[in-house]
OpenMM code with the backbone's topology and positions (N, CA, C; nanometers):
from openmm import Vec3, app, unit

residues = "UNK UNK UNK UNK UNK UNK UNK UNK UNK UNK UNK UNK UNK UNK UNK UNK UNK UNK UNK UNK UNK UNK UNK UNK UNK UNK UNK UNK UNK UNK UNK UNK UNK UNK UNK UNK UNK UNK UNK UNK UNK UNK UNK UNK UNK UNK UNK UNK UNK UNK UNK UNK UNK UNK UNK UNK UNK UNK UNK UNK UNK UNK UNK UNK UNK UNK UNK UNK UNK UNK UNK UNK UNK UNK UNK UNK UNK UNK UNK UNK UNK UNK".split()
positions = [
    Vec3(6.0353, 13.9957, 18.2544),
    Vec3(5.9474, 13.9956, 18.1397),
    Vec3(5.9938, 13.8950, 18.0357),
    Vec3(6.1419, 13.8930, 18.0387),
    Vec3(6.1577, 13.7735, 17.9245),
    Vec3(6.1461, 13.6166, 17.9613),
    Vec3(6.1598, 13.5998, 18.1053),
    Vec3(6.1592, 13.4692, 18.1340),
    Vec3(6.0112, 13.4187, 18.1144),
    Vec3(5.8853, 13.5283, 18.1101),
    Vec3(5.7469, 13.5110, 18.0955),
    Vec3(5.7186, 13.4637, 17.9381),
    Vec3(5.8057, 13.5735, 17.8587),
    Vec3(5.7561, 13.5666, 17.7023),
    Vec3(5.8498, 13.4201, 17.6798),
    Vec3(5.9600, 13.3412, 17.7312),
    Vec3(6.0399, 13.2430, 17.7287),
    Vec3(5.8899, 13.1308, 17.7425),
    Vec3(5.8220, 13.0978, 17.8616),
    Vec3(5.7436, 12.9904, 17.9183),
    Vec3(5.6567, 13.0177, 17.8017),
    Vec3(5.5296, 13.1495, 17.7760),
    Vec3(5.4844, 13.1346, 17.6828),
    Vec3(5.5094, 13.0789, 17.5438),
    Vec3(5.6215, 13.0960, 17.5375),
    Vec3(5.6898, 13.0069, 17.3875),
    Vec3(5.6879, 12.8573, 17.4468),
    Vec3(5.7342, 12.8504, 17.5545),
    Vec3(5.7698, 12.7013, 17.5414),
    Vec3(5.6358, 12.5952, 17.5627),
    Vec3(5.4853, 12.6955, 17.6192),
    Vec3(5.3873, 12.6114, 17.6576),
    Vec3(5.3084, 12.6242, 17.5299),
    Vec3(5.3509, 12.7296, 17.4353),
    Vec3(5.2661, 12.7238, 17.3062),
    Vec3(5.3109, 12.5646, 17.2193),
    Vec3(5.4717, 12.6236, 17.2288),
    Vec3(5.5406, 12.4452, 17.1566),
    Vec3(5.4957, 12.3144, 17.1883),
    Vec3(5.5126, 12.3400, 17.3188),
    Vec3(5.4773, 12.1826, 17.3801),
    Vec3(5.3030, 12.1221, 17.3844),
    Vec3(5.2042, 12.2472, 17.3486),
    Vec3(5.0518, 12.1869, 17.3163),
    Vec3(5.0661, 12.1675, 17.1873),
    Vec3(5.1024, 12.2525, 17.0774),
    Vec3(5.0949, 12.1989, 16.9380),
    Vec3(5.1621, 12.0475, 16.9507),
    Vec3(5.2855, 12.0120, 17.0187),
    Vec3(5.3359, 11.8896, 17.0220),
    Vec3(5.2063, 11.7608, 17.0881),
    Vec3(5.1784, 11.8283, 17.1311),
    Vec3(5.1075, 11.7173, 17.2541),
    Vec3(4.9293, 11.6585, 17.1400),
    Vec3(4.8995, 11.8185, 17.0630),
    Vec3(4.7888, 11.8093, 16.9785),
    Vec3(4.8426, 11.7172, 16.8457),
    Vec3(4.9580, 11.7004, 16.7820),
    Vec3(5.0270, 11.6341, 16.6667),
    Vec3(5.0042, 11.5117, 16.7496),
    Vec3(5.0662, 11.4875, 16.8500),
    Vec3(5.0634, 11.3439, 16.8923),
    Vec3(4.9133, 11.2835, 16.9326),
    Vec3(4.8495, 11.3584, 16.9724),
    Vec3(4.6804, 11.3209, 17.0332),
    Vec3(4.6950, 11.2824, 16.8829),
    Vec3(4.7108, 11.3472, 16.7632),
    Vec3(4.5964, 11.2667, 16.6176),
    Vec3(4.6678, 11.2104, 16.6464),
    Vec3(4.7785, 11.1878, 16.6355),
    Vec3(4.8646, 11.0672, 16.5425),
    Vec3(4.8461, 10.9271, 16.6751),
    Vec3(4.8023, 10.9799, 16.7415),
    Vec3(4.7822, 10.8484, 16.8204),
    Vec3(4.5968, 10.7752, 16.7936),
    Vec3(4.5386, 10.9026, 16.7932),
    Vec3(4.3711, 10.8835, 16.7275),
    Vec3(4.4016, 10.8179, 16.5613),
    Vec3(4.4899, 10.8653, 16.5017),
    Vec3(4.4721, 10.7651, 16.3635),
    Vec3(4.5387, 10.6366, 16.4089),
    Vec3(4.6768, 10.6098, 16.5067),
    Vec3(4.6915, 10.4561, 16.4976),
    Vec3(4.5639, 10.3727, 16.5857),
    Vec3(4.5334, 10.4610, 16.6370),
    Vec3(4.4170, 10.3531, 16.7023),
    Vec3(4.3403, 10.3486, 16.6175),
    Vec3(4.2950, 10.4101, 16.5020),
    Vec3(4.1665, 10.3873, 16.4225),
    Vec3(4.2414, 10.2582, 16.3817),
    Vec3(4.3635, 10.2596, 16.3015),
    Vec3(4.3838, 10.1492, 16.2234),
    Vec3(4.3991, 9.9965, 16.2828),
    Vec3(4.3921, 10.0517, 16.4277),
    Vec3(4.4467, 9.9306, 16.5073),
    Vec3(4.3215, 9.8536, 16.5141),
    Vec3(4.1808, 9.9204, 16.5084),
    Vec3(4.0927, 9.8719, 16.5606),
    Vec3(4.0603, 9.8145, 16.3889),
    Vec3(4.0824, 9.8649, 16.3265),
    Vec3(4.0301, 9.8004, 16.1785),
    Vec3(4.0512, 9.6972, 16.1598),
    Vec3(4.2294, 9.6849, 16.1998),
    Vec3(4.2732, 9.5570, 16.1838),
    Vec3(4.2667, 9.4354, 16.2499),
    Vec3(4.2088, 9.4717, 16.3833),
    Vec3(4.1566, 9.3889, 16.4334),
    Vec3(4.0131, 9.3314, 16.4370),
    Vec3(3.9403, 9.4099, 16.3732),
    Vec3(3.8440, 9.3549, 16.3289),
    Vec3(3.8404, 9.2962, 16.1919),
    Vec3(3.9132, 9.3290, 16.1309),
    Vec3(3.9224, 9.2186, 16.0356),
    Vec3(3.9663, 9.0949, 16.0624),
    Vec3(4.0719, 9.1028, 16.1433),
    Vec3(4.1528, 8.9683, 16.1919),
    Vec3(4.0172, 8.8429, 16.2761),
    Vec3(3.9502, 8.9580, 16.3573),
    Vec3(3.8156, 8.8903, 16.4054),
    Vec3(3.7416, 8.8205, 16.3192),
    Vec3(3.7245, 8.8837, 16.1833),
    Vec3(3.5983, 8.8079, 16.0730),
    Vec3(3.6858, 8.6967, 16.0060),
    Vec3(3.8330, 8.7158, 15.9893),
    Vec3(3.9000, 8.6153, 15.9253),
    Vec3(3.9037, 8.4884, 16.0452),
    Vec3(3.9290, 8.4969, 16.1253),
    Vec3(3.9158, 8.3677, 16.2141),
    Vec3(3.7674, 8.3254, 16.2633),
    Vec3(3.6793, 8.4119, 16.2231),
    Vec3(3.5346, 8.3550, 16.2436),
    Vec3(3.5260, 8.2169, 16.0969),
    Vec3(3.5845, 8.3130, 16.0005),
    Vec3(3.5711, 8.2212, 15.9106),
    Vec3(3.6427, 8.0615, 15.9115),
    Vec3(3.7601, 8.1137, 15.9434),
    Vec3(3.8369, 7.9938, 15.9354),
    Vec3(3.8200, 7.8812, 16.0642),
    Vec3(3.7569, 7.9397, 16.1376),
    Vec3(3.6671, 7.8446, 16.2421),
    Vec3(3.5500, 7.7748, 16.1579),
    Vec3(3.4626, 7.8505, 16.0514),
    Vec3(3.3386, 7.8127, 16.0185),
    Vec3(3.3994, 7.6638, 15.9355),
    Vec3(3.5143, 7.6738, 15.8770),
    Vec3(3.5420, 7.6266, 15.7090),
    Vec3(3.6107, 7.5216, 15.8430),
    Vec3(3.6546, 7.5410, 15.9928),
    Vec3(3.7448, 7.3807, 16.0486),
    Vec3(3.6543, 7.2584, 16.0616),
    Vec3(3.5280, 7.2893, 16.0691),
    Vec3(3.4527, 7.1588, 16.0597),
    Vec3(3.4560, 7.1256, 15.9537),
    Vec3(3.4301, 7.1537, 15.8550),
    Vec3(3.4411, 7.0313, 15.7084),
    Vec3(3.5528, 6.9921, 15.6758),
    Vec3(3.6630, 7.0997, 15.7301),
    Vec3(3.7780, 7.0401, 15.6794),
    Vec3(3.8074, 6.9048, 15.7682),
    Vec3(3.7792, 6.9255, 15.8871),
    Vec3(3.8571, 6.8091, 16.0079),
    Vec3(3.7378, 6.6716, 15.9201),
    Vec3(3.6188, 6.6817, 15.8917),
    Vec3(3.5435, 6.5880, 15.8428),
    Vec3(3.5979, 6.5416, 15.7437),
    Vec3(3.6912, 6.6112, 15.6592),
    Vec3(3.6920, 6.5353, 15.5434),
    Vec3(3.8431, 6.5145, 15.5256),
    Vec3(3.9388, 6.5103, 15.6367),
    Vec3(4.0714, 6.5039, 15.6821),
    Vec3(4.0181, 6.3146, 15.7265),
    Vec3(3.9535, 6.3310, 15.8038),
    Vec3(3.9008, 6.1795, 15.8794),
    Vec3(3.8317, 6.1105, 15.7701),
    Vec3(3.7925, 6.1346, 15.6784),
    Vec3(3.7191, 6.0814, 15.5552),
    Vec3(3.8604, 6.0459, 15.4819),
    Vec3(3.9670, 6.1221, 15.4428),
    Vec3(4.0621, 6.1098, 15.3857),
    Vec3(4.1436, 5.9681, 15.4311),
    Vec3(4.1768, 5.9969, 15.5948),
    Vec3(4.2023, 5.8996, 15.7214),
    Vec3(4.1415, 5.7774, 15.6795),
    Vec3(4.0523, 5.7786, 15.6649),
    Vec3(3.9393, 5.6149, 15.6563),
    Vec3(4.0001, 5.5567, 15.4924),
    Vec3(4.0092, 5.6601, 15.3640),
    Vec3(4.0520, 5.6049, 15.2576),
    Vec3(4.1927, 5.5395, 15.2580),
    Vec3(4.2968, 5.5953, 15.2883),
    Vec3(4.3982, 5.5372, 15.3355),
    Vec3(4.4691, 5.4129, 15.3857),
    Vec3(4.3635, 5.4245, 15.4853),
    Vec3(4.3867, 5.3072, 15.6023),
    Vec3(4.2993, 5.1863, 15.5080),
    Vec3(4.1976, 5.2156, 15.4347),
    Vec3(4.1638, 5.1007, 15.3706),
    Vec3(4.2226, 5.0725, 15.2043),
    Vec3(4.3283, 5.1040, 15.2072),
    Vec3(4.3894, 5.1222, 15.0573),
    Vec3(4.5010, 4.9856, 15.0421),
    Vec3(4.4974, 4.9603, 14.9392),
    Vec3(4.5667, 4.8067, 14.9499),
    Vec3(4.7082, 4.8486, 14.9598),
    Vec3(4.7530, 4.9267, 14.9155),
    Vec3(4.9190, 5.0021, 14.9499),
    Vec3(4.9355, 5.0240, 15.1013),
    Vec3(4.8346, 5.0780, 15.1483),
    Vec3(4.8733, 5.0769, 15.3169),
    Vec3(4.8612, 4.9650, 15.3847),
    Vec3(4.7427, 4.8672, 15.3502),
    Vec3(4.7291, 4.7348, 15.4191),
    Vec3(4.8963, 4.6652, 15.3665),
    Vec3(4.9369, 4.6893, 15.2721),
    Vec3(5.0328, 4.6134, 15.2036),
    Vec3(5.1652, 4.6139, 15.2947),
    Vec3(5.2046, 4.7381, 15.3272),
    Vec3(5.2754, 4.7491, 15.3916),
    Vec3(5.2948, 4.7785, 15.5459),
    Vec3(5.1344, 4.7928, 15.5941),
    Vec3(5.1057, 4.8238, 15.7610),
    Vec3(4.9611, 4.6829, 15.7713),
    Vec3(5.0280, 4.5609, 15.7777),
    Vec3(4.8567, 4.4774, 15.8163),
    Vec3(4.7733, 4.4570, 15.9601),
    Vec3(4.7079, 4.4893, 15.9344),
    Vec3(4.6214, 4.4668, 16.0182),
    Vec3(4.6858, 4.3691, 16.1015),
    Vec3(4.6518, 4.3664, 16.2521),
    Vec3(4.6993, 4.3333, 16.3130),
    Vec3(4.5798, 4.2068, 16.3820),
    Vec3(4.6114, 4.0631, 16.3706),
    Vec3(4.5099, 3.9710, 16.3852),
    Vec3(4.4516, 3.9928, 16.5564),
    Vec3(4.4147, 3.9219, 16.6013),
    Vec3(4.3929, 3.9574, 16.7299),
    Vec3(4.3706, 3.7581, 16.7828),
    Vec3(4.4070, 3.7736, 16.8576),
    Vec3(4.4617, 3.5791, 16.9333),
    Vec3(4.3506, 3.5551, 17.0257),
    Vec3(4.2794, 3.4359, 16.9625),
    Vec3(4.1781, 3.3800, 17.0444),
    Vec3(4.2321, 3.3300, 17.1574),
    Vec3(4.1660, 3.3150, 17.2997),
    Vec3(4.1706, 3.2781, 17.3692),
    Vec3(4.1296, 3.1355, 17.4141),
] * unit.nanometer
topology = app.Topology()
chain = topology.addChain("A")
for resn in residues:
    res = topology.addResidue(resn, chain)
    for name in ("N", "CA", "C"):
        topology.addAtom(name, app.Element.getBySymbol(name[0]), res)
């Protein structure tokens, strides 16, 4: 009789354990999924905002290269008739 009332204790312990861990695993997945959907809308964005930036990186590129400080010190390179 006691080894019975023993298992009953120990299968009552071990579902409350098993029910603590089911939430606590249902709340990290909630947060997991939050955060990954945010992480999703932040790189949608920062995809949207890479085209103007790369446009105006190469716009930047073109001022440069035609700036009398860079010709000054990098010239153009003639090219030899044949």
């Amino acid at each position: 009789m006691e080894t019975v009332l023993k298992a009953d204790i120990f299968f009552f312990v071990s579902t409350i354990a098993v029910v603590i861990l089911a939430i606590f695993l249902a709340i990290l997945l909630y947060y997991a999924i939050s955060a990954f959907r945010r992480i999703k809308l932040l790189v949608k964005k920062v995809e949207g905002n890479l085209d103007n930036v790369n446009e105006e990186v190469k716009e930047i590129i073109i001022q440069i290269k035609e700036s009398f400080l860079f010709n000054l010190f990098f010239p153009k390179k003639k090219q030899r008739k044949k």
